[in-house]
C-alpha positions as CSV (number, residue, x, y, z in Angstrom):
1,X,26.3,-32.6,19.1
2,X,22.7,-31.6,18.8
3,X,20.8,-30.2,16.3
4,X,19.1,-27.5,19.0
5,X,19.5,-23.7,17.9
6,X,18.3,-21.2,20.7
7,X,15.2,-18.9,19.1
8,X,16.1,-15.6,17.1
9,X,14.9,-12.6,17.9
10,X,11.5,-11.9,16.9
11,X,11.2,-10.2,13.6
12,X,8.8,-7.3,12.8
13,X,5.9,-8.7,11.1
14,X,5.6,-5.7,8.5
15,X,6.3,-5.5,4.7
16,X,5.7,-3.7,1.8
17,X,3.3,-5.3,-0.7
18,X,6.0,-5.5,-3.6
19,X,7.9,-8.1,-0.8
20,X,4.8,-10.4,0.3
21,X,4.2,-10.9,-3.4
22,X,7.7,-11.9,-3.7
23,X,7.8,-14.3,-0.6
24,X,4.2,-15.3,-2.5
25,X,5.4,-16.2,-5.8
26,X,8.4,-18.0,-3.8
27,X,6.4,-19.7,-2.1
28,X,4.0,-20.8,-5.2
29,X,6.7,-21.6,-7.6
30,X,8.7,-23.6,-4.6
31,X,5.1,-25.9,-4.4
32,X,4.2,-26.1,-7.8
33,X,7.2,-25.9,-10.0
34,X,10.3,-27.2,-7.9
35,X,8.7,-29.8,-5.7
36,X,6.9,-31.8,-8.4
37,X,10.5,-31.8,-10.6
38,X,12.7,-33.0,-7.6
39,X,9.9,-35.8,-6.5
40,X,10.1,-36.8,-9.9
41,X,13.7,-37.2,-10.4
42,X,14.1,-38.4,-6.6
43,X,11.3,-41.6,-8.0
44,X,13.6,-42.1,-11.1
45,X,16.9,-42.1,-9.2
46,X,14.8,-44.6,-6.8
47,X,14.1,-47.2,-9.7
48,X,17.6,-47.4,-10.3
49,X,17.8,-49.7,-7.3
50,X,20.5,-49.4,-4.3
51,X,19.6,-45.9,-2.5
52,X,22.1,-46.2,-0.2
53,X,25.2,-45.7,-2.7
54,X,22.7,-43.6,-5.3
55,X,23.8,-40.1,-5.6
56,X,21.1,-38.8,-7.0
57,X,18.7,-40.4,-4.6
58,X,20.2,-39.2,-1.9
59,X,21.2,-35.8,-3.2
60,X,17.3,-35.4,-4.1
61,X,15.8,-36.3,-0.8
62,X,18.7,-33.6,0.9
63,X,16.6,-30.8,-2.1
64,X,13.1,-32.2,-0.8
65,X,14.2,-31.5,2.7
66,X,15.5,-28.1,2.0
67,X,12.3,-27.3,-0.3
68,X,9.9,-28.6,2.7
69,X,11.7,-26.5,5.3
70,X,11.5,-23.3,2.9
71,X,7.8,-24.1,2.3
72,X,6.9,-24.8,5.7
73,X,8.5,-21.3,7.4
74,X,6.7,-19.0,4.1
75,X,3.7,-20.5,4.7
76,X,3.6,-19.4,8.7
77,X,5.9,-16.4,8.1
78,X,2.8,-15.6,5.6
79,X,0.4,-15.6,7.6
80,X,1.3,-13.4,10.6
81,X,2.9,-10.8,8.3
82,X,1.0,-7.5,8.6
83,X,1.2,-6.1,4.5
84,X,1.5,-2.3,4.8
85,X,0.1,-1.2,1.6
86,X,-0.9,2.9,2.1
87,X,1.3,5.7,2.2
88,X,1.4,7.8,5.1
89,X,-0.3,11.1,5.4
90,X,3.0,12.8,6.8
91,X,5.4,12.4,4.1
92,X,7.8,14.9,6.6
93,X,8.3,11.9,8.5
94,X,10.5,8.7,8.1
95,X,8.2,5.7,8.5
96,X,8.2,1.8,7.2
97,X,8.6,2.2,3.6
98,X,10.2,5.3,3.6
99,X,13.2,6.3,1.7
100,X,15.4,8.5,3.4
101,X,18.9,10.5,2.4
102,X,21.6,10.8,4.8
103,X,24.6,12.5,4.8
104,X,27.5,11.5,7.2
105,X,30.3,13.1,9.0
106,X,32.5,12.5,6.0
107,X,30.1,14.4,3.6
108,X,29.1,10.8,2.4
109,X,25.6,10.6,0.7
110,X,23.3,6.8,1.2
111,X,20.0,6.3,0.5
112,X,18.0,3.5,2.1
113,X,14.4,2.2,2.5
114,X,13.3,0.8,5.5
115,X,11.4,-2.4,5.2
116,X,10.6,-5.5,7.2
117,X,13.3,-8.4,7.6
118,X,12.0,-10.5,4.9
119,X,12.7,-8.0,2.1
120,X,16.7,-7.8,2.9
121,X,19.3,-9.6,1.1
122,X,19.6,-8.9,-2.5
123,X,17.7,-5.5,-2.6
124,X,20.7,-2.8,-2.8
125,X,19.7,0.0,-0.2
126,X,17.1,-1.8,1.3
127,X,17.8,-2.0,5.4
128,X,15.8,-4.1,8.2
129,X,13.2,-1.7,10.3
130,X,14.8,-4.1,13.4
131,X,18.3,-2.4,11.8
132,X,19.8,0.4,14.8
133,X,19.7,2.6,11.5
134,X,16.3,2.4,11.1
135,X,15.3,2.2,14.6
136,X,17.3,5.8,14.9
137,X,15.7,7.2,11.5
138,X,12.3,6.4,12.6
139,X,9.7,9.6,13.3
140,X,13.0,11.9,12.1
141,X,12.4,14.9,10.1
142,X,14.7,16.8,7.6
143,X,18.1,18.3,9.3
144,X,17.5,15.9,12.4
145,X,20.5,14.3,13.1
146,X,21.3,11.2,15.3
147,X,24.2,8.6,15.6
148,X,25.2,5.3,15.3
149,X,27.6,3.1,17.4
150,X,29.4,1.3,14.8
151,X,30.6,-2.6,15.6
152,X,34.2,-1.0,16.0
153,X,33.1,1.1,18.7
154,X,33.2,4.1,17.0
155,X,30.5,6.6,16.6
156,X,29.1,8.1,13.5
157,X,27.0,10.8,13.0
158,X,24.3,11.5,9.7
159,X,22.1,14.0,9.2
160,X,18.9,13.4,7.1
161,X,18.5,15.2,3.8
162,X,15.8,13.7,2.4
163,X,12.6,11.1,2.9
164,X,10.5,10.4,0.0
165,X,7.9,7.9,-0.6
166,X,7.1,6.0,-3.6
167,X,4.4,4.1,-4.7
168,X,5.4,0.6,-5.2
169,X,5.5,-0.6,-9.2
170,X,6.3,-4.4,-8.3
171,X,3.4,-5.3,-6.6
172,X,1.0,-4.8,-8.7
């Protein structure tokens, strides 16, 4: 079995300033803080003699690797990502950044934000501009309504009750 994986789709390359800081200081502290401490226990687990039955050698080449990779894909996923720093003038309109109210047919009320792919994961309410959500709420108003074809098959429908921008507190 090989090691080939077909490409992904393409992601946006938007995001907010608050989440290129934090891919930033991921990428810094991976370099200078985590690197340096594995290389050095990786040498002292070397010293010890047999690496082929040592544990901890082996264990801390598998971290390097990992490290490296994660290094490696900031570093380019850096530079072609387009920061989006400014509010829009429309503030009537959903666009990247905005976060937006919706109500659906069960009188169920979310609030997301739409952001680029790299700022997913651990953010609650945060959802991927490639997401169908936020490809439907984009250049929606107040009361516009639109649906969603759930991975069941189902359909569901929201309205939007509210977009608001904020200015981002993290990034600075």
């Amino acid at each position: 079995m090989g090691r080939y994986r077909p490409p992904g789709q393409p992601k946006s390359p938007y995001i907010t300033a608050a989440g290129a800081k934090r891919l930033d200081d991921e990428l810094r502290y991976l370099w200078k803080v985590k690197r340096p401490a594995i290389t050095q226990s990786v040498k002292e687990a070397a010293a010890q003699g047999d690496r082929s039955e040592n544990a901890e050698y082996i264990y801390g080449k598998k971290q390097l690797r990992e490290i490296d990779y994660r290094v490696r894909y900031l570093s380019k996923r850096l530079d072609i990502l387009t920061v989006v720093d400014r509010l829009p003038d429309d503030h009537n309109t959903v666009f990247f950044g905005a976060w937006v109210t919706v109500i659906d047919e069960q009188e169920k009320e979310a609030c997301y934000r739409i952001v680029g792919p790299d700022e997913i994961g651990d953010l609650a309410g945060y959802i991927s501009l490639d997401s169908p959500m936020a490809r439907q709420l984009l250049k929606k108003h107040i009361g516009d309504e639109f649906s969603i074809q759930r991975p069941d098959g189902n359909e569901t429908w929201y309205e939007i009750t509210g977009i608001e921008y904020r200015e981002d507190k993290s990034s600075s």
